[in-house]
Structures are given as C-alpha cells and as structure tokens.
C-alpha angles and dihedrals in degrees: 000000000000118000094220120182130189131202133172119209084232138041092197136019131194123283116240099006121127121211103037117138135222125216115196111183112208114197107172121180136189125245121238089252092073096056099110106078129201134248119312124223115188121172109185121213114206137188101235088171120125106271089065084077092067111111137254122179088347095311137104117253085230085056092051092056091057100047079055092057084043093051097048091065095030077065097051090218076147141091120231093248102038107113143211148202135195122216114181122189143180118137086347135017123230128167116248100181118033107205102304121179114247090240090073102077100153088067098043104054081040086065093053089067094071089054096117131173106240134175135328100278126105114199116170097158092065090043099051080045087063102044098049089058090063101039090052087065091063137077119216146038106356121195123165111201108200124187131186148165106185147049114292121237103197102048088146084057103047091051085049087060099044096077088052099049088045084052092048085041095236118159127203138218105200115192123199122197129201118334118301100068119097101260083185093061096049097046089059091043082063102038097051090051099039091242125127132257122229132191129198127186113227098228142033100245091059097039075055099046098039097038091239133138117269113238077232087078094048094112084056089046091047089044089053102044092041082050088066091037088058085046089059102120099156127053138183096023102183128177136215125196123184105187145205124265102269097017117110132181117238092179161328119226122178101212101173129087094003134359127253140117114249109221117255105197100112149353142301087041102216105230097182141227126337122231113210119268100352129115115256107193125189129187116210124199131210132171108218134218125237107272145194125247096277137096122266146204100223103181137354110217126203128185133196126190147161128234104231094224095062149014095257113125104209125192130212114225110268111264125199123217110223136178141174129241122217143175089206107100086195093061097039093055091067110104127171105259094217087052095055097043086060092046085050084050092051087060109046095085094057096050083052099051084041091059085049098055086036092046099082107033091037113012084166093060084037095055089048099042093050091047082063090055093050083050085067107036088057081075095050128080090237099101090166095060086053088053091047094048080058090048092051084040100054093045088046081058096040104033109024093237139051113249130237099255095052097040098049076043096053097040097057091041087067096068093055109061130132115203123233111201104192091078129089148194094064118160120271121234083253086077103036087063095043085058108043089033097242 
C-alpha cells in the first residue's frame, strides 16, 4: 500500500468572496513492502558531435563520458539482469550498443569503444527517436539519459517525440553541459516526462565561478542519479479528481523531490514513478467559486499504480478534499505553515526565471527580484542554490547582466531543493506577488 496524506493551507475561507484559492499538498510514500523494484531498462543517448572533443582536466569531454559509463558497472548500482543501450548522435544518430544485460560486461565496455566524436550537427531529436524505439520493445522500468553540449538542430522533432515518451512513461535525464546548449528545451524534455535536468560547466574556471558542477565529476553525477532510479518501486501513478460544481482546477506541480508541472489536459494526470522510502509531495491548485456560509466537498480523488516488480494495478482508497466557509476573517486568515512553505517552494523557480528575463533590459528589478528568491532559499536546505543567487547577484552588480553559465545553472537548481521548516522570516505571498507582479 501508499501512505497518502492530504492537507489544505486553510482550514476556512471566506464566505462570498470570488477569486480565493485553495492549496491541497499531496505527500504520498511508499510501504516497506514495495521495496524490491523490477527490472531497469536505460538507453543513453549521447552527443558524439565535434565539440565533445574539447578538453577538461586533460580529457576529452567524449572520455569523460566513457569513464562515466565505466564507472556506472565498476560500481555494480545494477542488477544482473537490468539492461542498456547506447544511442550516439551528431548529424546523424546510430546505436552503438543494442539492450545488453548488464552481466555481460565484456561486450559492453567493448561498445564504448565505438563512441566516436563525428561532425558539427547536433541532432537529439533523431537520437531520443532511436532510443525510444528501443525502449518501447521493453517492460519495466524505462529511463532515457541524454547528454549534450550544443545547440540542437531538430527541436520540431524532439517536441514530436515527447508525447510519445510521456504515453510509454519514460522519463528523461537530460544533461547539459557548458553554455551553448537550450536550457529551455531540456528543461521541458524533463519536465514532460517527468525526468530531471542536469547541467554541467565545461571547465573548471566557470563550475568554480558559477558554483556548478564540472563535467570532470559526470561519472559521480551518473552514479548519483542512477542511485534514485534503482530506488523506483512504484511505476504509472496516475490521479483522478471529480470535482464539485464551480471548482476548477488551475494546476498540479510535483515540488519534492524534484520540481516539474505535471500536465492537466486531460485524466487520468500521470504522476510518475515512486522511489522507495522517500516523500513524494504534490501541490494541487483550484480556483474556488463564491460560497455560502457552509461547509463544502470541494474535490474526490482517486489513484491508481503499479507495483514495478509485477503486473498487478493497485488502487488508493478514494480521499475527498473538504473546507469550511466563513464569514469570520479571523478564522479565514489562518493558513497551515508546512503548506505554505511549499507553496513558497513552487514559486521560487518562477521568481528566478523572472530576474533572468528581467536581468538585461532592468538589472536593477532583476537584483531585487532575485534578493527576494535568496529570502526563500535561506529557509531551504539548498545551500548551494543561496550561494549561486550571491554569484548572479554580484554579476548583475558588476556586469549589468547574469551569464550563461550562472543563469542555465540557476535555472535547473530551482527544480532540486529540499525545505527546511525551523527557519523564519520567509517572504509572504504579499511580496511574492509585488515582485513578480503578480
């Protein structure tokens, strides 16, 4: 079974009033019962074009790459009978590596050895296509890694392909690496599949300056991200709301353990896969109608999942979302503390990408907009994310503008923070909304 838990950020709202909002926090976990997973299918997808031959720390980026893929079976995170595949592109893609188990070692670092660096092109597009043919022949536990360090030339055709990997509930880890690549693109690629973005700097001078991490330390990256997907216990959450004449829903973001909306076109909304005994939490959004005095089932919620290690479709008991109109402000005022910090959370990325866009035409806005960001990631566990706000800061101050670098690794450090709820003085949603305009 899941141990789900729901909790509104008010108890009450005001009765007769249009335009209140309801926050519902979602945390689901998984019971110890569910803690042997299934088997594991990863196709990596990897930039072979010419400017992976470009040197860090005397190797090859390319190198690099394949000390990581060593260092992935040297550390035995595998089953014996999880398998890979290897998918390489540049002006065209082609698969190195067809599903291997990952017992059979001897062919496998015998593929790396026809990971070559090619031509100029970088077409991602054509390599996930590859790989997600592969991956659709298989049953299990699907994860596409993509890494890149360029522009990509068939954006249409990457978008095409995203539908398709959310259907086959494929989720991608999409590692950028240095400054050239669209941090925009592969931050959708993640957050459509449910997957994680990643970025890397390509040298040491700019990982330092811009407090990223250096593509030197990829194997340890790969080691740590392949750690969660090995934790993956739970596949194919999906959720069902019926809800209450006059509610609507505006939307669904999962913000723990890492940050993405979930799309709300349609039902059943796909939430994913479950690691082993880790918190996943949910916000969920509605916009609520002017009400009598009375108290009020706003929304039933249903959820169905599979357990990885089987073919069995389980289903939670369904849960209803209920709150309490009153004409007493006092009452209505009151609002759960861990609710709102994870409301807080959700919108820290926003205020972020705001201060980028805002950073050229305005640095002043942008500085103050991102002092309010720092504000609320003193209260989060990320220290990292605190000491890159300084570092944007400070080049907004001394430069007039935030660099590449700081601003790709800004923008995917919003979407990996952990709250911590003993500190104060936070920011209230009064001036989130003065800053972001909103």
């Amino acid at each position: 079974m899941l141990k789900v838990n729901l909790k509104t950020h008010r108890k009450r709202l005001l009765a007769e009033t249009a335009g209140q909002k309801l926050f519902v926090l979602l945390s689901i976990e998984t019971e110890k019962i569910f803690e042997e997973r299934g088997k594991l299918f990863i196709s990596f997808v990897l930039d072979t074009s010419g400017s992976m031959k470009e040197t860090v720390n005397d190797k090859s980026k390319i190198e690099i790459v394949i000390e990581s893929l060593k260092k992935i079976f040297e550390s035995n995170i595998l089953k014996d009978e999880d398998e890979i595949s290897i998918v390489t592109f540049d002006d065209e893609a082609r698969v190195v590596l067809p599903f291997t188990e990952a017992k059979e070692r001897d062919k496998i670092f015998s593929s790396f050895e026809l990971i070559k660096t090619g031509t100029v092109g970088t077409n991602l597009g054509t390599g996930m296509q590859l790989a997600l043919e592969l991956l659709k022949e298989k049953n299990g536990i699907k994860k596409m890694v993509v890494l890149t360090d360029g522009n990509v030339f068939d954006m249409d055709l990457v978008e095409k392909i995203l539908d398709e990997l959310v259907f086959s509930n494929i989720s991608v880890i999409s590692v950028g690496v240095g400054d050239e690549w669209n941090e925009d693109l592969l931050c959708r690629i993640s957050d459509r599949t449910l997957g994680k973005p990643l970025h890397l700097c390509d040298n040491e001078t700019n990982s330092m300056y811009s407090n990223g991490i250096s593509v030197s330390k990829l194997p340890y990256v790969f080691l740590n991200e392949l750690g969660h997907v090995t934790q993956e216990v739970i596949t194919n959450l999906e959720l069902l709301i019926e809800l209450k004449e006059g509610f609507s829903l505006e939307r669904i973001t999962k913000i723990f353990p890492v940050q993405y909306e979930i799309m709300t076109e349609s039902q059943p909304y796909l939430l994913g896969n479950l690691e082993a005994r880790r918190k996943n939490v949910y916000l969920l959004e509605f916009d609520v109608p002017s009400m009598p005095v009375s108290k009020v089932e706003v929304a039933r919620i249903e959820m169905f999942y599979q357990i990885s290690n089987s073919n069995t479709r389980e289903k939670v008991d369904p849960m209803e979302i209920s709150i309490e109109f009153t004409k007493d402000q006092l009452l209505a005022v009151q609002t759960d503390q861990e609710v709102m910090d994870w409301v807080q959370q959700r919108n820290i990325e926003k205020i972020v990408n705001q201060a980028i866009n805002h950073a050229l035409k305005s640095p002043e806005e942008a500085e103050k907009i991102l002092a309010l960001a720092r504000s609320l990631t003193i209260k989060l566990r990320n220290d990292d994310l605190t000491a890159l706000i300084d570092k944007a800061i400070e080049e907004i101050r001394v430069k007039k503008y935030i660099g590449s670098n700081i601003a790709k690794t800004l923008k995917i450090g919003t979407k990996t923070q952990l709250l911590d709820h003993s500190k104060e003085d936070v920011p209230t949603d009064d001036d989130i909304r003065k800053a972001t305009g909103r």
